[in-house]
C-alpha positions in Angstrom: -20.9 0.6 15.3 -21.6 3.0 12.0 -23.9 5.6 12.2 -25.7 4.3 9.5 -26.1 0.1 9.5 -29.4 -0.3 7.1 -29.6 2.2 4.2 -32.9 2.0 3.4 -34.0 2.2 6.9 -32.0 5.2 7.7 -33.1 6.8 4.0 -36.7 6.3 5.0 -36.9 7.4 8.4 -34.5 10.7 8.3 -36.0 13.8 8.7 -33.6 16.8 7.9 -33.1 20.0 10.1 -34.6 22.9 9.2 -34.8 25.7 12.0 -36.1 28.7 10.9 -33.2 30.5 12.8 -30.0 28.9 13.0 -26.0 30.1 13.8 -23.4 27.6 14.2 -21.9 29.3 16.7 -23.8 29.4 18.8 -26.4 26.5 17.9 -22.9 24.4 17.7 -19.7 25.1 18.9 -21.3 26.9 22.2 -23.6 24.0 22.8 -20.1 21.8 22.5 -18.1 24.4 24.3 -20.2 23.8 27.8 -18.2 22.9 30.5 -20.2 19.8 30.6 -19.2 18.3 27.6 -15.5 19.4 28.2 -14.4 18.8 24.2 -11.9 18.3 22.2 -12.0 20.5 18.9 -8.8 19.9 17.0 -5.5 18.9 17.7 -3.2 21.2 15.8 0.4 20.6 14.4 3.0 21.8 12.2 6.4 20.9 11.0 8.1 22.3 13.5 7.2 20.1 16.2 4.2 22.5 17.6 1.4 20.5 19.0 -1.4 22.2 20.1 -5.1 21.0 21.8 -7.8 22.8 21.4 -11.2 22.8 23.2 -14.4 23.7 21.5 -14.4 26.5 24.7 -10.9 27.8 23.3 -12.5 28.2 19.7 -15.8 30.0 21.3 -14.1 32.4 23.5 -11.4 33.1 20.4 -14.1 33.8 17.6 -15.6 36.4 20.1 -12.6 37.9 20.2 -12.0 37.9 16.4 -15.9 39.1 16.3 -14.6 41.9 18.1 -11.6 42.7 16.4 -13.5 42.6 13.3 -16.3 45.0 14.5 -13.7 47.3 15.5 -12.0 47.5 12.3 -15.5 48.6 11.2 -16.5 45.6 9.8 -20.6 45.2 10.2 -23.7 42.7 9.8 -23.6 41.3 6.1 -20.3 43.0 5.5 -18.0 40.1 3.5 -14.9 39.1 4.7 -12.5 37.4 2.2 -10.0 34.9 4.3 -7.0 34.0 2.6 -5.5 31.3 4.9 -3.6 27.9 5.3 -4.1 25.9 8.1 -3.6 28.3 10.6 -5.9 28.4 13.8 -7.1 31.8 12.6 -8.7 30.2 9.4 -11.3 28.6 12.1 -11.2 31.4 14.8 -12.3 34.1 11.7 -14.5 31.8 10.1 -16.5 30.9 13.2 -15.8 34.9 14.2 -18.2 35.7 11.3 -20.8 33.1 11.4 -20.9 34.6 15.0 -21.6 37.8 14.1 -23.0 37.5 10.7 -20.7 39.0 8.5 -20.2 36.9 5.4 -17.1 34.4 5.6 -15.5 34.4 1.7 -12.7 31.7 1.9 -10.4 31.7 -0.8 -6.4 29.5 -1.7 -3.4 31.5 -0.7 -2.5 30.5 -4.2 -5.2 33.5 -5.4 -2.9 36.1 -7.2 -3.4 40.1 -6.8 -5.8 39.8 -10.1 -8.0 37.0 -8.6 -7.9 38.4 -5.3 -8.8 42.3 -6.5 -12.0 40.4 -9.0 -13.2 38.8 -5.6 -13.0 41.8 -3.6 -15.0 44.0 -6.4 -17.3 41.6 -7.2 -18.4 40.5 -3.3 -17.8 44.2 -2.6 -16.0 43.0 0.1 -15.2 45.6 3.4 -12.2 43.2 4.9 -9.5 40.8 4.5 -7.3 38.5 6.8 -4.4 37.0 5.4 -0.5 36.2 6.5 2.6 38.0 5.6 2.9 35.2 2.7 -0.1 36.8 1.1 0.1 40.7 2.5 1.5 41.8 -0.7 -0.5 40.7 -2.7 -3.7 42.9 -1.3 -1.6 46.0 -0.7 -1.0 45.9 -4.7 -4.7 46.1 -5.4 -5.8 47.8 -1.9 -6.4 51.3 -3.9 -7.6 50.0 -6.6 -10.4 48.8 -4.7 -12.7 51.3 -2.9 -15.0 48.6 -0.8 -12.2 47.2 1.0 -11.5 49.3 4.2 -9.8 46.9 6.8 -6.9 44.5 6.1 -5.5 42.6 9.2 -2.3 40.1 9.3 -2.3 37.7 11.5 1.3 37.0 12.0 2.9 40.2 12.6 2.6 44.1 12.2 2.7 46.0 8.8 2.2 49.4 7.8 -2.4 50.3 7.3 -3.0 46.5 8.6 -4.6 45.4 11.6 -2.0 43.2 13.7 -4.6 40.0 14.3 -2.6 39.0 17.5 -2.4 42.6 19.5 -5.7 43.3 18.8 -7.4 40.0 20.1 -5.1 40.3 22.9 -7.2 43.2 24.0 -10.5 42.2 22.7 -13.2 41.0 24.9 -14.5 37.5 25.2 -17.8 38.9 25.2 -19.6 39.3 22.2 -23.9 38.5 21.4 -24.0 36.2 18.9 -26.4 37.2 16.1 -29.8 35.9 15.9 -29.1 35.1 12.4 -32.3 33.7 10.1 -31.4 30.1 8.4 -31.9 31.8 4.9 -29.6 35.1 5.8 -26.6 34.8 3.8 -23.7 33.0 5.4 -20.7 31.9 2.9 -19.5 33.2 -0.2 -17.8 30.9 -2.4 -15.9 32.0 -5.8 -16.7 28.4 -8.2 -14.7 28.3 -11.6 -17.7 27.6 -14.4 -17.2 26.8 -18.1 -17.5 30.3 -19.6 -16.9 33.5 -17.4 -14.9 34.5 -14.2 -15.6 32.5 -11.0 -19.0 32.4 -10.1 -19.8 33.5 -6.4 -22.0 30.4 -4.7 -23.9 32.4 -1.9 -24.9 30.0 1.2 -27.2 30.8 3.9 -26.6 29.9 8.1 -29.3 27.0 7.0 -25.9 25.5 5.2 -24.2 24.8 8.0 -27.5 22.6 9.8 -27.7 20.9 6.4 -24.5 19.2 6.8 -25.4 16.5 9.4 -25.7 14.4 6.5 -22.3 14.6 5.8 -20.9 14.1 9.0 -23.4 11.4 10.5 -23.8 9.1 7.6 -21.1 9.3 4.5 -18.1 10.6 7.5 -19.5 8.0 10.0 -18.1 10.6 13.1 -18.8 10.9 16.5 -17.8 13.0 19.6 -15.1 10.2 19.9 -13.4 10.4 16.5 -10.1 12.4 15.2 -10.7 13.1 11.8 -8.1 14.6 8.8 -9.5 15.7 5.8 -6.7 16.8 3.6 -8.1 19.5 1.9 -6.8 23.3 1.0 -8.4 25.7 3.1 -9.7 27.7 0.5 -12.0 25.4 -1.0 -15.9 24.6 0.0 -14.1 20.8 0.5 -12.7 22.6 3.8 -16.2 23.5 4.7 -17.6 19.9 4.3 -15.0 17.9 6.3 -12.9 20.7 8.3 -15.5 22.5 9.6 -19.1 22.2 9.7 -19.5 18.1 9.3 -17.0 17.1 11.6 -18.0 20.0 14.8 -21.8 19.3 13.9 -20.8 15.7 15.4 -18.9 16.8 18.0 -15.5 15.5 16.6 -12.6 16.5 16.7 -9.9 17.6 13.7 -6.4 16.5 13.0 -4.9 19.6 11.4 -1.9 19.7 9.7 0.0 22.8 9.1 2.3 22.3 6.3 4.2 23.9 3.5 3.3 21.3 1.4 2.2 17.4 0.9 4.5 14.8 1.5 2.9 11.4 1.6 5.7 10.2 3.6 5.0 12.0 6.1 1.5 11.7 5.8 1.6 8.2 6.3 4.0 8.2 9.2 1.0 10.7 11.3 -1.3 7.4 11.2 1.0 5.5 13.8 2.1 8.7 15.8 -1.7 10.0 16.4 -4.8 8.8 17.3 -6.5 9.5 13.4 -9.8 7.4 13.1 -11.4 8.6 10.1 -9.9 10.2 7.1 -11.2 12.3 4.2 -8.8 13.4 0.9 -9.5 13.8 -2.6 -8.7 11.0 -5.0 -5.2 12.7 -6.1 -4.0 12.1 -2.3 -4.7 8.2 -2.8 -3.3 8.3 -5.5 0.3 9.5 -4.2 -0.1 7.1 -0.8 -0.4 4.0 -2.7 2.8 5.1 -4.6 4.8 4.3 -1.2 5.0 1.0 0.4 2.1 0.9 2.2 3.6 -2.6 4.2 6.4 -0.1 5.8 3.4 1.7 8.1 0.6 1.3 10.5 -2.9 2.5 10.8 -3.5 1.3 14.0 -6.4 3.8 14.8 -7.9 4.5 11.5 -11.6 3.2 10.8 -12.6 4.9 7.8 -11.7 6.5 5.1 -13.5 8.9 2.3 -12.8 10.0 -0.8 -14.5 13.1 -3.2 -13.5 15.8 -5.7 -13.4 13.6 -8.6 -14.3 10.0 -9.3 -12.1 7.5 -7.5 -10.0 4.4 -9.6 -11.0 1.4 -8.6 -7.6 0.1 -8.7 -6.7 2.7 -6.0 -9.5 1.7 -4.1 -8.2 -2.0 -4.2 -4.4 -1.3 -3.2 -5.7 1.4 -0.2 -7.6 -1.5 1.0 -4.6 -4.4 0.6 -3.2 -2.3 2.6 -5.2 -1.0 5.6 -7.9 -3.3 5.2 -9.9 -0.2 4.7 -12.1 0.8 1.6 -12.0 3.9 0.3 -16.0 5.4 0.3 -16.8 7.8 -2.6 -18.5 10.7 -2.2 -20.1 13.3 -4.0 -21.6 16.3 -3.6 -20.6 20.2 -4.7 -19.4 23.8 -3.4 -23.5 24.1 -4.5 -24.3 21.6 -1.6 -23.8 19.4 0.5 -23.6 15.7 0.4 -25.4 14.3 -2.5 -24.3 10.4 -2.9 -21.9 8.3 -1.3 -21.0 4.4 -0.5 -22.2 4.4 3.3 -21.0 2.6 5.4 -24.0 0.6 5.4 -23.8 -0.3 1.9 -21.6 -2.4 -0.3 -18.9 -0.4 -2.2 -18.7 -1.1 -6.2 -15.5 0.2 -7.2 -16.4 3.2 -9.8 -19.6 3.7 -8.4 -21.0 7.1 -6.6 -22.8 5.2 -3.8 -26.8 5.9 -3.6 -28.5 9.1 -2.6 -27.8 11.0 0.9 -30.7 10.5 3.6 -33.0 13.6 2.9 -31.7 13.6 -0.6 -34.1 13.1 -3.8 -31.6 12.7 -6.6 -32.3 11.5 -10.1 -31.0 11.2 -13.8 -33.4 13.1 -15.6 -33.8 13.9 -19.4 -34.1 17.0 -21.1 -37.7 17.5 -20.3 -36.8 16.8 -16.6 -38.4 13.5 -17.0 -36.6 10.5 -14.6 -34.8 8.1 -17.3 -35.3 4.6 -16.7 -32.4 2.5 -15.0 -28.6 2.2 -16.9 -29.7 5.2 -19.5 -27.7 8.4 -19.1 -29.0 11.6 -17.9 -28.0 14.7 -16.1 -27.9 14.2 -12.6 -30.6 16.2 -10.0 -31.8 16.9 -7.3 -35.7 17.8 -6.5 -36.2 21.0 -5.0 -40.1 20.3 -4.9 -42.5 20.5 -2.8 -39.4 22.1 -0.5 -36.4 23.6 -1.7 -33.6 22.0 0.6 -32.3 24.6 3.1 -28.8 23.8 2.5 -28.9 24.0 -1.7 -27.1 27.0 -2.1 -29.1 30.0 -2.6 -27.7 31.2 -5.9 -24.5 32.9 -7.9 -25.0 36.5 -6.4 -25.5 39.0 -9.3 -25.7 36.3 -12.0 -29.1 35.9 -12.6 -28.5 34.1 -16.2 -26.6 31.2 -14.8 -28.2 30.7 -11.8 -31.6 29.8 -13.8 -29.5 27.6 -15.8 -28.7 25.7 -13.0 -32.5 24.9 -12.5 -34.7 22.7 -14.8 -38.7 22.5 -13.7 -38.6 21.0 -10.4 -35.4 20.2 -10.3 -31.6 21.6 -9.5 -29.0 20.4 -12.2 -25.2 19.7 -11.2 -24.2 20.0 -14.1 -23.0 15.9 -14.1 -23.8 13.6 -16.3 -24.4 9.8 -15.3 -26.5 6.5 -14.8 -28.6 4.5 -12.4 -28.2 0.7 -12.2 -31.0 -1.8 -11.5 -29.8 -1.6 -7.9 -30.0 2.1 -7.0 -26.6 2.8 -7.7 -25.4 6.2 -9.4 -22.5 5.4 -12.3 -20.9 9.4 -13.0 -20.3 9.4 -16.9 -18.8 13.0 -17.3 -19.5 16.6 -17.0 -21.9 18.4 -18.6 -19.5 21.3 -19.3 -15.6 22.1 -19.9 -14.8 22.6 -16.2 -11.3 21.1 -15.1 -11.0 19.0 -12.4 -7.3 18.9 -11.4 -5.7 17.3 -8.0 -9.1 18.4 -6.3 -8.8 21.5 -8.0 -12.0 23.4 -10.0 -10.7 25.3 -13.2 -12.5 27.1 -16.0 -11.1 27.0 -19.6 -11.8 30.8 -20.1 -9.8 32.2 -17.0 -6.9 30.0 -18.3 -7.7 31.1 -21.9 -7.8 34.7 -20.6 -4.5 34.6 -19.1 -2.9 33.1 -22.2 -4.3 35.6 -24.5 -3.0 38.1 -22.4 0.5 36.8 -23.7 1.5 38.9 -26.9 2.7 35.8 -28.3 -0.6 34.4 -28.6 -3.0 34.8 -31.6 -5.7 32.0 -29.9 -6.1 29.8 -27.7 -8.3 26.8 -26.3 -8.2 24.8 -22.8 -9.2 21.4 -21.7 -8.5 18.6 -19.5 -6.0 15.8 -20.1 -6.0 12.8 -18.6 -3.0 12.0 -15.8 -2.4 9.5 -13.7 -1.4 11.4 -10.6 -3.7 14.1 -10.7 -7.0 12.7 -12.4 -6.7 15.7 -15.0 -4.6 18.2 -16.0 -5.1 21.8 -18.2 -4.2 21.4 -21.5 -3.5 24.6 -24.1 -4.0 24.7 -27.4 -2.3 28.0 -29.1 -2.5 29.7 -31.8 0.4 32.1 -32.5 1.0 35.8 -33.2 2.6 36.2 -36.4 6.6 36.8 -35.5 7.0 34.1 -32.9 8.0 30.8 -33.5 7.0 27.1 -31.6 9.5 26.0 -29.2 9.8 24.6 -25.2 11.1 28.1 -24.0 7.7 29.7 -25.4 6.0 26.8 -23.7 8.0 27.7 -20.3 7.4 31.4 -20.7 3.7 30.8 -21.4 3.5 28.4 -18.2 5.7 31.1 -16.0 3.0 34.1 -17.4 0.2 32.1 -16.6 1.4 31.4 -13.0 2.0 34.8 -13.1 -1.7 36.8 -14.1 -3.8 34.1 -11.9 -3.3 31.3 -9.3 -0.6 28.9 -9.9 -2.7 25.9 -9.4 -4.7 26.8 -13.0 -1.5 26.7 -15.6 -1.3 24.3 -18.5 0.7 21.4 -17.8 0.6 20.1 -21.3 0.8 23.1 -24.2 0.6 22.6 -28.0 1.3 24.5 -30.9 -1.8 24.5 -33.6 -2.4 26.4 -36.6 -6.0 26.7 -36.0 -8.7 25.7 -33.8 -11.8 23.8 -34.3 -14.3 26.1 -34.5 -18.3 25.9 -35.2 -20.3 27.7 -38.1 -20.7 30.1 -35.8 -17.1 31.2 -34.6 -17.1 29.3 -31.2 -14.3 27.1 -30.0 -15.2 23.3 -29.7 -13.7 22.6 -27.0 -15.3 19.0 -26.7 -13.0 18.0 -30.3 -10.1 18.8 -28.4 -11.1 17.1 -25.0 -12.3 14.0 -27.0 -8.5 13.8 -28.9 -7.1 13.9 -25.4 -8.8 11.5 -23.8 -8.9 9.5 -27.0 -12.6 9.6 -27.7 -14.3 9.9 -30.6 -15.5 13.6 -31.9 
């Protein structure tokens, strides 16, 4: 039976958590990690026939040992620790590691390049970092360059000024005090692309982690007696949600994959050969599963499945379920938060549609005066942080003072969405409110695309925005301007590509790059983006 089986029931009677002290840890994965309870954490494989099983005891005792580690590397309380990590155990034993003993956990894709990863370090004045030898290179480029950062440890193998992760847990002790950490002492830091600027960093407190109940009682539907995949990269707040602190506050236990890369074949093949009940991916994996033929597998475990990052196609929702006999539940929420809106399971799901407000969750459309809109008119979408600001809403974007207010309307927290309510209590998403790109689950600004363009000395100007695709939701799209002595051709659109690949993460490079004269500008010299967007998507100006 679902967690949740009457929505307004369940709405009305929740109360949420709000300890005035709180480590999930040790308020958590210790409580799970009693001999009593004898649990499953995670069943762990990778594509070379590894399978491993691990107890919520084996991830306890090994964070201790990581919160050692760490400690002796001279890593201390409210120090920041960027992890640069795939799917390896160490991405939970480090993250749990500083939760434990309140260092600040800054999770970021191995897909970061020497220039994103030397920004984060400055900015989060970060004192650590724990990578692989896929990634080591990358911080020994910048490692003088930046004077906070004192300890870098690998975690597969020795190198030369590194910490070797696996000698040095090997001799660390199992004993460690957890720290008594308050809910609203900072937690997580999480680097968010925004329209304008470099990544913004989204600060969360320990009272984040109590905050996701919500997401793992009522829109995940788990229990202690679940195996649940979310297909997510590591170094995104998704990761947080469904790999870490929704699924564990339940008591469930994760499927991880460690893989190179996707392949939906073999995706699809892990539903027959394990025990998977409940599954979480963003709308692009859907998208590549229903490619297949579905008829050619089973999912002779799986009982749910979820969807966020982006809105979902009804049409994939429809061939998922022909399928599996499974619909797909949207969700939606932010790196900001934690589950805003989703199709429960109690509730009927309408194809396009958000779902209706998380228990504990006051979320409106609201005008510009902050004013609630009446049902089927658009508005920006918000939650109420009045009379009490939710313990989980994140706490701001540390050392931006300017665009965290902006964030905040009278009474009320803006995501920065735009959308409508129907007669029925149902939330319709319309668009953004701003130029971010929202790419195969991926978050990318304009400017840092922009930046790394201009950086090109073939390029005079240029403007980003998102095209529509049918794989991947969106992709970046360039406009540019060139430099007097080059001329239009593919190889400049290759090179450009390649250099952008080159100055930040691969993931952010234009897919689609054009060639203009000009660019539509305002009175005023700014871009207007929104012409641009609106040609792509074939919308009106």
């Amino acid at each position: 039976m679902a967690n949740m089986t009457d929505y307004a029931a369940a709405y009305a009677s929740f109360t949420p958590s709000n300890a005035k002290r709180y480590n999930f840890a040790r308020d958590v994965i210790d409580v799970w990690a009693q001999p009593e309870n004898n649990k499953r954490a995670m069943l762990w494989i990778d594509d070379t026939g590894t399978e491993l099983d691990i107890s919520f005891a084996d991830i306890a005792q090994r964070s201790c040992r990581v919160a050692n580690m760490l400690s002796g590397a001279g890593v201390r309380r409210g120090d920041t620790v960027i992890i640069i990590l795939s799917r390896q155990l160490a991405w939970w034993e480090t993250l749990t590691a500083c939760i434990r003993a309140g260092f600040i956990a800054s999770p970021g894709t191995t897909q970061l390049s020497p220039k994103d990863i030397a920004y984060r370090v400055d900015a989060s004045g970060a004192t650590a970092v724990v990578t692989d030898s896929l990634n080591a290179a990358k911080v020994d480029e910048i490692f003088t360059a930046c004077p906070t950062l004192k300890s870098r440890i690998l975690i597969d193998g020795a190198r030369d000024g590194w910490v070797d992760y696996t000698a040095a847990n090997a001799a660390a002790s199992t004993n460690f005090t957890t720290a008594d950490t308050a809910a609203e002492e900072d937690a997580l830091c999480y680097f968010t692309s925004g329209t304008t600027g470099y990544p913004k960093m989204t600060m969360h407190t320990h009272g984040y982690g109590q905050g996701h109940v919500t997401t793992g009682k009522f829109w995940l539907d788990l229990t202690k007696d679940d195996l649940h995949w979310n297909i997510s990269d590591t170094g995104w707040a998704k990761a947080a949600w469904s790999s870490y602190f929704a699924p564990w506050i339940q008591g469930a236990a994760l499927f991880t994959h460690h893989t190179a890369g996707f392949d939906p074949k073999t995706c699809l093949g892990m539903f027959a050969r394990y025990p998977i009940t409940t599954m979480c991916g963003a709308p692009t994996i859907y998208r590549m599963l229903v490619q297949e033929t579905l008829a050619a597998y089973t999912f002779p475990h799986l009982r749910h499945c979820v969807g966020a990052g982006e809105p979902l196609n009804p049409e994939i929702i429809s061939a998922w379920q022909k399928a599996t006999g499974l619909k797909i539940r949207d969700g939606y929420g932010q790196t900001e938060t934690v589950i805003l809106c989703g199709s429960f399971p109690a509730l009927d799901v309408r194809p396009g549609s958000m779902g209706k407000p998380s228990p504990g969750v006051n979320l409106a459309i609201i005008d510009e005066t902050g004013t609630e809109v009446a049902a089927g008119v658009e508005g920006d979408i918000a939650l109420s942080i009045s009379p009490v600001r939710p313990p989980w809403l994140f706490k701001g974007y540390k050392g931006d003072t300017d665009r965290t207010e902006a964030c905040f309307r009278g009474s009320w927290y803006l995501t920065g969405d735009r959308a409508y309510r129907d007669e029925d209590g149902y939330f319709w998403f319309v668009s953004r409110a701003d130029d971010v790109i929202l790419s195969a689950g991926y978050r990318i600004g304009p400017f840092e695309v922009e930046s790394a363009l201009i950086e090109h000395p073939a390029v005079a100007e240029s403007a980003v925005v998102s095209s529509p695709d049918a794989t991947r939701g969106e992709i970046v799209a360039a406009f540019v301007v060139l430099a007097p002595g080059y001329t239009a051709s593919d190889d400049l659109k290759q090179t450009l590509k390649d250099h952008v690949k080159h100055v930040t993460a691969p993931y952010k490079y234009p897919r689609k790059i054009e060639f203009v004269s000009e660019l539509p500008k305002t009175v005023s010299g700014k871009i207007r983006r929104i012409d641009l967007r609106n040609r792509e998507w074939g919308k009106g100006s």
